[in-house]
C-alpha atoms as one frame of an Amber mdcrd trajectory, in Angstrom:
protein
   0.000   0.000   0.000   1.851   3.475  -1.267   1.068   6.627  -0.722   1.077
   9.425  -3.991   0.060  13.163  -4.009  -1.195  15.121  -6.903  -3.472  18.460
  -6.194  -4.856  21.382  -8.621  -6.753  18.935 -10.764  -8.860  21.814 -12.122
 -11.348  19.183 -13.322 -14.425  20.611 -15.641 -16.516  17.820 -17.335 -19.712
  19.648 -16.481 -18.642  22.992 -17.994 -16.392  25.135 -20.770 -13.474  25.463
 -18.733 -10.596  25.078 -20.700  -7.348  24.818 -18.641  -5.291  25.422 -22.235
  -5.865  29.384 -21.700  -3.041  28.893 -19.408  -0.176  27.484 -20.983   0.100
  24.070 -23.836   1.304  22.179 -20.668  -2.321  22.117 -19.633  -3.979  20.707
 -23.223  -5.612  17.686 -22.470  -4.798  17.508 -19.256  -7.685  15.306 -18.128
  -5.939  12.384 -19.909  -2.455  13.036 -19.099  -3.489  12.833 -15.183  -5.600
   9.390 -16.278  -2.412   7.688 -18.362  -0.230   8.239 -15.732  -2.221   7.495
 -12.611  -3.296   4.236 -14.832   0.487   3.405 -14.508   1.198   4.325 -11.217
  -1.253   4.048  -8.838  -3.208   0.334  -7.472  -6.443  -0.582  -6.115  -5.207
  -0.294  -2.763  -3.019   2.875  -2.748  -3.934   5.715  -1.157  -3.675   9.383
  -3.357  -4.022  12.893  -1.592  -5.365  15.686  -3.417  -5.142  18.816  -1.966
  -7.537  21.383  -3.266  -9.124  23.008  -6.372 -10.372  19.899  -7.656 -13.107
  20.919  -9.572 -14.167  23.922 -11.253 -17.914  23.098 -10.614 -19.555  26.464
  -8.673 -22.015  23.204  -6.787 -22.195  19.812  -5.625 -24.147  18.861  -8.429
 -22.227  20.080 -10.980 -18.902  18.510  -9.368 -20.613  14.572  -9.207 -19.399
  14.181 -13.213 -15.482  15.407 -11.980 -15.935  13.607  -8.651 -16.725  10.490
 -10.284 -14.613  10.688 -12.596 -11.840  10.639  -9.619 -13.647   7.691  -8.026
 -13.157   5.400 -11.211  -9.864   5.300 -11.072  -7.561   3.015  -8.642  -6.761
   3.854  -5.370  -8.551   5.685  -2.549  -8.265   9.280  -2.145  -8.527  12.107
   0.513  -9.299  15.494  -0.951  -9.151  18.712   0.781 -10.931  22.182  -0.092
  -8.941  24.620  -2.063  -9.654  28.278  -2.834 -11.564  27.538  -6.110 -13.679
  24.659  -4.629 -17.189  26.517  -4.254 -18.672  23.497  -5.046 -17.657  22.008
  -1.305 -20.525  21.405   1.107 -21.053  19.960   4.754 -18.144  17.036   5.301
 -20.793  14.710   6.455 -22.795  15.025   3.078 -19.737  14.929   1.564 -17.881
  12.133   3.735 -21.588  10.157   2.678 -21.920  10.112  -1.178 -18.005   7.470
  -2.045 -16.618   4.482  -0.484 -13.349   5.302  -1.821 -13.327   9.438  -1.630
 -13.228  10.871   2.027 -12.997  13.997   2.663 -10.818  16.341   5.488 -12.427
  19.428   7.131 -11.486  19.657  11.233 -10.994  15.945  11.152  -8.145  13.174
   9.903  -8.316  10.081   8.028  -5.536   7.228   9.244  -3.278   5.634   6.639
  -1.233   2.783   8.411   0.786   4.551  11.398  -0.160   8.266  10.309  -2.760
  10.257  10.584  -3.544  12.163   7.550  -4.689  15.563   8.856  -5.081  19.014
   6.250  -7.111  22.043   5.754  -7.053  25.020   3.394  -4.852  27.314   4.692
  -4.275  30.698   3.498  -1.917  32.835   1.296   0.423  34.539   3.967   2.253
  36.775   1.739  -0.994  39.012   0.728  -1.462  39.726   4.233  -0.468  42.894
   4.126  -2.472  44.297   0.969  -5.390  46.564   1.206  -7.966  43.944   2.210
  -5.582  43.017   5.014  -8.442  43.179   8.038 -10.615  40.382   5.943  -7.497
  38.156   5.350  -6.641  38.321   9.123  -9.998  36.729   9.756  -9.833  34.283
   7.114  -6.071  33.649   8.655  -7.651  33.204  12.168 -10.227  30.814  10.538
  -7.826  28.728   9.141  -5.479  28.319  11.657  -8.518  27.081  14.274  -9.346
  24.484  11.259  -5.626  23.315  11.298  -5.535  22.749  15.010  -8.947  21.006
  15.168  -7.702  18.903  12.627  -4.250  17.753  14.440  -5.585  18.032  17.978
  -7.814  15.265  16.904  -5.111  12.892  15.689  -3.274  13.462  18.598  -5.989
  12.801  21.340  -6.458   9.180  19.764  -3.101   9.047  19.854  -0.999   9.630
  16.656   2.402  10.128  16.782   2.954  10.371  13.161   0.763  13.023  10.809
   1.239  14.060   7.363  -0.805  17.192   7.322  -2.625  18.113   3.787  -2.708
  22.011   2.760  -4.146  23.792  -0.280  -1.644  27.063   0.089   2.016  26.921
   0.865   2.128  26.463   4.975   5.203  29.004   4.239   6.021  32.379   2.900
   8.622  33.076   0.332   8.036  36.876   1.799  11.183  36.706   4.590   9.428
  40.115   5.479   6.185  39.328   6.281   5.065  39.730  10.414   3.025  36.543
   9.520   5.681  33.989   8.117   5.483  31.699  10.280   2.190  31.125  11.738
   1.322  27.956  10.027   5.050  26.670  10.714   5.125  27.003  14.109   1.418
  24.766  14.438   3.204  21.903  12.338   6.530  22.246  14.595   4.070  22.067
  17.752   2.555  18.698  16.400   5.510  17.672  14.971   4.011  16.898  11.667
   6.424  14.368   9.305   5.672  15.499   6.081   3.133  18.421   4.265   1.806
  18.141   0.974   0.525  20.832  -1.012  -0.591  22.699  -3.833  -1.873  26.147
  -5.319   1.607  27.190  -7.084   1.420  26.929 -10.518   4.298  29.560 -11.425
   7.717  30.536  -9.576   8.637  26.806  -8.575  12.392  27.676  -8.057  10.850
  29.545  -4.627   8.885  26.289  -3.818  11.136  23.544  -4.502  10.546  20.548
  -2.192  12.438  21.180   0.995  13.297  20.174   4.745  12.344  22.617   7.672
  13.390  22.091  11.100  12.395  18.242  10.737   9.525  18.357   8.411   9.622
  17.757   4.685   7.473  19.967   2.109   6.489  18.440  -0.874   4.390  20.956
  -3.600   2.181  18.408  -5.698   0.550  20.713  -8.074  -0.355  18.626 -11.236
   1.337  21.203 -13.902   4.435  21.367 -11.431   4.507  17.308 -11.555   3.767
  17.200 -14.994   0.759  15.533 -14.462   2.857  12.868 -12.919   1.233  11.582
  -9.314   4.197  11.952  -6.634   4.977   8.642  -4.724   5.869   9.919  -1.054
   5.504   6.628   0.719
């Protein structure tokens, strides 16, 4: 049983969404994610997807790009990112797949870890005009992230691989905010984070070690479409 990571699927079989506007790397996209996940990933396998899965604006409209991530191998854990306006309660959404759960304030196990995540935020635009609305959404975030690893701890978990749409990290050495998000994953000693939302600039967001966690940024374009094997 292995453990992959691929996030920023930017799925849209239930609407004109072509991810092509953004650079040839992204023409048929769909099917380069399929062939290689085909190749990759087995039945029992476990994939983590963190955020903007789906372009779909409601549940509805997300089943077609939802099932379409349920047909192929593996089970998955997705978490919301900051285009996923389609996301609804977790217990509707933890009800509808076998093999799809979901994370929001909660954690899935996978062998000796507990697989815990949230959205996060975008630290470095903290300090632009709209900064008193992104200090809420901040605050909002960060309870999420310790609701989500308090509860793997009380049963117990030692070991966590935590799950985050933005970068836990700033690139902005500046910033009063930096590390906010670093200093919950050093208090729960989390192993590894996986993450996504970068899909320009990767020299700043190569994988990396700090203090004793490892960073991994899974973003599909980033991986060429290429599902990561971290365990």
């Amino acid at each position: 049983m292995n453990l992959f990571a691929i996030s920023d699927l930017h799925l849209s079989f239930n609407s004109e969404k072509p991810m092509d506007v953004f650079g040839k790397i992204w023409i048929d996209h769909f099917n380069k994610i399929k062939e290689n996940w085909l190749k990759l990933v087995c039945d029992d396998d476990l994939i983590l997807i963190c955020g903007d899965t789906s372009w779909a604006m409601n549940i509805n409209d997300a089943i077609p790009d939802l099932n379409w991530i349920d047909n192929l191998p593996g089970k998955k854990i997705i978490i919301k990112g900051n285009h996923d306006f389609w996301w609804t309660s977790i217990n509707k959404l933890n009800s509808i797949y076998e093999n799809i759960k979901f994370i929001q304030n909660n954690y899935i196990s996978f062998k000796e870890y507990a697989i815990c995540g949230s959205r996060g935020f975008n630290i470095d635009i903290l300090n632009s005009q709209d900064e008193k609305n992104h200090l809420k959404i901040l605050e909002r975030e960060k309870i999420r992230m310790n609701l989500s690893l308090r509860s793997a701890k009380k049963d117990g978990y030692e070991k966590i691989i935590y799950m985050s749409h933005y970068p836990p990290f700033s690139i902005n050495n500046i910033s009063p905010n930096k590390n906010i998000f670093i200093n919950i994953l050093n208090e729960y000693n989390v192993e590894i984070v996986i993450y996504g939302h970068i899909h320009n600039n990767f020299e700043k967001f190569y994988d990396r070690k700090i203090n004793h966690t490892k960073y991994y940024l899974t973003s599909c374009d980033y991986l060429n479409f290429i599902p990561l094997k971290i365990l």
